[in-house]
N, C-alpha and C positions, 0 to 999 in steps of 0.2 A: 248828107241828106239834102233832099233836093224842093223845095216849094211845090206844095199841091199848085194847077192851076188856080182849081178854086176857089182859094185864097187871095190871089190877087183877083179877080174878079169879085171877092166881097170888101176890101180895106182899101182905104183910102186916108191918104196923107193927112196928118193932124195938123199940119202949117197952112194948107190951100185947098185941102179935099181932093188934089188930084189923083189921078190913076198912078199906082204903080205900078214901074215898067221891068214887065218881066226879064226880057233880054240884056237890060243891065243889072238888074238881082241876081245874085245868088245866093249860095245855101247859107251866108253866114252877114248878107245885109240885104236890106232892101232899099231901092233907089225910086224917086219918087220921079214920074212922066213930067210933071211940074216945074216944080221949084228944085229939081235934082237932089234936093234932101237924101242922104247916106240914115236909114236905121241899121242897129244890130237886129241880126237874129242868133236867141239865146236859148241852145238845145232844142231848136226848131218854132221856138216862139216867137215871134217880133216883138221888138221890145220900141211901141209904136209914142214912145212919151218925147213930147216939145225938148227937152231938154237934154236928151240922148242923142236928140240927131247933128249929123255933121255936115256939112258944103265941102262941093267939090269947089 
């Protein structure tokens, strides 16, 4: 399963508020334009909590 655009056009990173970057998300993280923050996405949910996320 793949991220509506529109999703990344309404969420923004909970470490900096940046934009998430679509072209390095996929269906199962999202990758923050910012601070490169790694979220899970869980059954198509992001799972946008400070303490889930990972650094590349």
């Amino acid at each position: 399963m793949t991220m509506e655009p529109e999703l990344f056009a309404i969420l923004a990173c909970p470490l900096c508020r940046a934009p998430f970057d679509q072209s390095a998300s996929g269906a199962d993280t999202m990758v923050c334009s910012g601070c490169a923050a790694s979220f899970p996405v869980v059954e198509g949910i992001p799972v946008l909590l400070p303490d889930r996320a990972t650094r590349a």
